[in-house]
N, C-alpha and C positions, 0 to 999 in steps of 0.2 A: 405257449404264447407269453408274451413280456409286455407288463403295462408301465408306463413311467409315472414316478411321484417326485414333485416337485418340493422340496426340504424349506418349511417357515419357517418365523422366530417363534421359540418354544418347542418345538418338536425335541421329539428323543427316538433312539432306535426302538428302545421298547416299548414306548404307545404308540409307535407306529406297526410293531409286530404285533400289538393288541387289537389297532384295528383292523389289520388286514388278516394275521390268522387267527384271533381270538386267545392270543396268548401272548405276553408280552416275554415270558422264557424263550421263544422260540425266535428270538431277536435273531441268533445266528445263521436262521435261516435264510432269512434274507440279506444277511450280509455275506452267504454263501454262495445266492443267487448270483446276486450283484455281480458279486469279484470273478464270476464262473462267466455272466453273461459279456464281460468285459475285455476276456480272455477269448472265447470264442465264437462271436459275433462282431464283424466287422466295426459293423454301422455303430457299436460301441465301445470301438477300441479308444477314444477319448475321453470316455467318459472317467471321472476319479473314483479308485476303487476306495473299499472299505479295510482302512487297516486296523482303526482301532475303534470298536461298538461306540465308544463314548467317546466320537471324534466326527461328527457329521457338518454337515456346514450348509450355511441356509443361501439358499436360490441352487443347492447340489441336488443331480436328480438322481435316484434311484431305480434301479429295474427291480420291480418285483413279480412274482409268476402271477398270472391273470386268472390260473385257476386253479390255487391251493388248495392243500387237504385241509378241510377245516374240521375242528374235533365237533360232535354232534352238539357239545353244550359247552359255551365258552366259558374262559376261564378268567377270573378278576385277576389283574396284576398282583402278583405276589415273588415272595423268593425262593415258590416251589419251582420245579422244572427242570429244563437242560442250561439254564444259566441264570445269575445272581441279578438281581435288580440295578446293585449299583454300576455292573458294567457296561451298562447299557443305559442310563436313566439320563447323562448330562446334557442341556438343553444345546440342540445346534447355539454353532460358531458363528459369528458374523464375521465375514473377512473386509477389515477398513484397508482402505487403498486413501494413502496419501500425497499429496504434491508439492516439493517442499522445495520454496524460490532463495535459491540464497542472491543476495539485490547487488553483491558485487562481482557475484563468478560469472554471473548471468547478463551483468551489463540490464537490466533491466529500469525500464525509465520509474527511477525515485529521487532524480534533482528537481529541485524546485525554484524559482527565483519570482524577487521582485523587483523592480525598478523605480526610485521617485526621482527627485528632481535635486537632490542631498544625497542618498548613498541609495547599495543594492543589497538585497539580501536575498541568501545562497543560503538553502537548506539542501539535506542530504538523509534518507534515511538507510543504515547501513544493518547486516543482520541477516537474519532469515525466517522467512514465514510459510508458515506449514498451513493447508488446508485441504482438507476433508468433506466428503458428498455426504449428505445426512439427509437425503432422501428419499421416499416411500419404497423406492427399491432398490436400495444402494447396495444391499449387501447381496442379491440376485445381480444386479449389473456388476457388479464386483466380480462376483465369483464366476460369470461369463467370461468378463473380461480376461483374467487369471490362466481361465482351462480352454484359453484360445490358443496362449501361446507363441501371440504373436505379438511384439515389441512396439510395434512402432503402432499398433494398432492401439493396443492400449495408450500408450502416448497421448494419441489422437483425442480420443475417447476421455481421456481425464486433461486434455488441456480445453476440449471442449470448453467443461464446467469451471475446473479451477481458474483459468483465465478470467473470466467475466469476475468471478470471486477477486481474484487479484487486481485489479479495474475499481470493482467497489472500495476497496481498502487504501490504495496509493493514488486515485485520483479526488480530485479539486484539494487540493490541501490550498489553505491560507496561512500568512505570514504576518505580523507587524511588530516593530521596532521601537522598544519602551526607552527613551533615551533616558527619563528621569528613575528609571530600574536600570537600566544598562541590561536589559533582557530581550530574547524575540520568543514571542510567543506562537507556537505553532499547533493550528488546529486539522488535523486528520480524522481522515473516518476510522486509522485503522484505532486509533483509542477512543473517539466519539462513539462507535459502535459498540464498543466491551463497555461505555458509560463511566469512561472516564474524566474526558473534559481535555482539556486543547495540556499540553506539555511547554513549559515554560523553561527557555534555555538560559543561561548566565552567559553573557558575553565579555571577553575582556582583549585588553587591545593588545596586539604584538607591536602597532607600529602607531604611528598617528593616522592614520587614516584606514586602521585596518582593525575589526574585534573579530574574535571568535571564539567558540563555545563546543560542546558538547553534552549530551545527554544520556546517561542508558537506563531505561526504566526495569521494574520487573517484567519476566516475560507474561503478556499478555494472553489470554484464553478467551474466547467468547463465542457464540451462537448468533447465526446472523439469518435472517428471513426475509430475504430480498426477491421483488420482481418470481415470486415463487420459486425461487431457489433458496432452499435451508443448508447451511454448513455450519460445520465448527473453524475456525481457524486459531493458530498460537504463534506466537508474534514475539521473536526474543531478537529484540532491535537495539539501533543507537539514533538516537538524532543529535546529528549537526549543524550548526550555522556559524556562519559569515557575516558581517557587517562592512563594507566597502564604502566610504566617504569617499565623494566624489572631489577630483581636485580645486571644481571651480564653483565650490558649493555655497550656497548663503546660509548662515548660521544663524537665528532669531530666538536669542532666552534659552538657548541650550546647555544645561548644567555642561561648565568641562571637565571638572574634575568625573564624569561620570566616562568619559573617553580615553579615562587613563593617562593622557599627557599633558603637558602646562604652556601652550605658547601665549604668545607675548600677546594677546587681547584679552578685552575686556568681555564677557558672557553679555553684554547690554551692545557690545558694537556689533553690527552688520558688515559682514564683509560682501566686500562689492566685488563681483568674478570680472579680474581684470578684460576681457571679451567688453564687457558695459561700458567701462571708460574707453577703451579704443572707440567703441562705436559714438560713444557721445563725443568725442574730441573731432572724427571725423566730420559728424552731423553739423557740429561747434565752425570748423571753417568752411564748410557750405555755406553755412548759416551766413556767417559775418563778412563772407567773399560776395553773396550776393545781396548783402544789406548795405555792404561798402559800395558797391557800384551802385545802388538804385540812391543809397545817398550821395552820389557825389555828381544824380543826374537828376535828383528831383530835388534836392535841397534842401532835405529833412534832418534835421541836426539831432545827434546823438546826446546823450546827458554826460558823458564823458567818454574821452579816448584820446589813450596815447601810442603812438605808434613807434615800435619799435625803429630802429635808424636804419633807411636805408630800404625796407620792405611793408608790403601792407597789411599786416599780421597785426590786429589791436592786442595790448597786454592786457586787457580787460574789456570787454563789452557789458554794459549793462542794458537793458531791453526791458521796459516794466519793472518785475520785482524778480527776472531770473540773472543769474552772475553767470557767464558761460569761462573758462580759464582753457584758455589751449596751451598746449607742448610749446614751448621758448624754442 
């Protein structure tokens, strides 16, 4: 008869021969079993044999005989017997199974952007990030996993976990645009979580209305204990960004020389997005089309107005304390 043992962290083949026949020399016995019951017993033909004493692996099970000779007085671990201590003594393996997202081959979503009402910014984290299950029984679902055999299964199985993990690290990232640094500062969980603090880019312009920048930090390590999930992940990235000045932008006290180019205003003027004056020039002869008519039926006299020759277009209206100037 055959009992199974199931391989934890710390075990060795020879305190396990110690417990079971009261002699830790007799290690090869049950690794004789094993490899024997492996061979011929169906129902154990997947199981992993034993090739080397000091090569076991934790969540691996073992077949041992259920009703050994045991000697009448057991024996304390030593280097007497039919085998040496040390070939037998080193603590099971844990087997790490990792999941490693490279963020370009994979097309996986790490763009970022922002929108104001002046420019956009375009971040990008480029690289690849490795993450690992860490735990209570990782290195037993591990090693299931493994001695399945089956591909897609495992897959499955570790996109489960590392997904969610991937999620916590690439999503809410925030952006914002230091114009008096000529910098964007970009805050992620996947460096907030190692305890790092937000990563600050240098932007510079290629064009007038265009900066850009890049980053690559050391690669990152850290421990994460989320929503009851614990992993390690390691983060050897780039970040990028973008600065996008919009063409019909208003500018209010923005250093220029921080945008790399020199045009012809003054940092104190406001530029007005041509779209504004069309609409007030519009507004402008509604206006003074229907102030002309109601003046020329109610008999309200204007403070001054001259009329171009020939049409009723004033080259000036005054109205209280506004100047309205329309297109000639």
């Amino acid at each position: 008869m055959t009992m199974r043992y199931y391989v934890h962290k710390g075990d060795c083949l020879w305190d396990i021969s110690f417990r079971y026949l009261k002699d830790g020399a007799r290690f090869r016995e049950i690794s004789d079993y094993h490899n024997n019951a492996i061979k011929t017993l169906v129902q154990f033909k997947d199981f992993m044999p034993i090739d080397d004493p000091n090569l076991i692996y934790i969540g691996q099970t073992l077949l041992l005989p259920l009703q050994p000779n045991l000697p009448t007085q057991p024996r304390l671990p030593s280097n007497n017997g039919t085998g040496k201590r040390h070939e037998a003594s080193r603590p099971a393996a844990g087997i790490d199974l990792k999941v490693v997202y490279d963020l370009e081959e994979h097309n996986n979503p790490t763009h970022y952007q922002v929108k104001t009402p002046d420019y956009t910014i375009d971040a990008k984290i480029t690289g690849k990030i490795t993450i690992e299950h860490l735990g209570l029984n990782q290195f037993k679902h591990n090693f299931d996993l493994i001695m399945n055999k089956n591909g897609v299964m495992i897959e499955q199985n570790l996109s489960t976990f590392s997904h969610k993990a991937f999620k916590d690290l690439t999503q809410n990232v925030k952006m914002i645009y230091d114009p008096e640094k000529s910098n964007v500062v970009i805050s992620a969980p996947i460096t907030s979580m190692a305890k790092i603090g937000s990563t600050t880019v240098t932007v510079q312009a290629v064009s007038p209305t265009l900066l850009v920048g890049q980053l690559k930090p050391q690669p990152i390590t850290a421990t994460v204990e989320k929503d009851r999930r614990r992993y390690k992940y390691t983060a050897d990235i780039e970040f990028k960004a973008e600065v996008t000045f919009h063409p019909n932008r208003g500018i209010q006290n923005e250093p220029i020389k921080d945008r790399g180019f020199s045009p012809n205003i003054s940092k104190d003027k406001a530029l007005k997005p041509a779209t504004i004056n069309n609409f007030i020039t519009a507004v402008s002869l509604v206006i003074m089309g229907v102030l002309a008519w109601q003046f020329r039926t109610s008999g309200v006299t204007m403070n001054y107005c001259l009329r171009h020759p020939g049409i009723g277009i004033p080259t000036k209206l005054f109205i209280k304390d506004k100047t309205f100037i329309p297109d000639a």
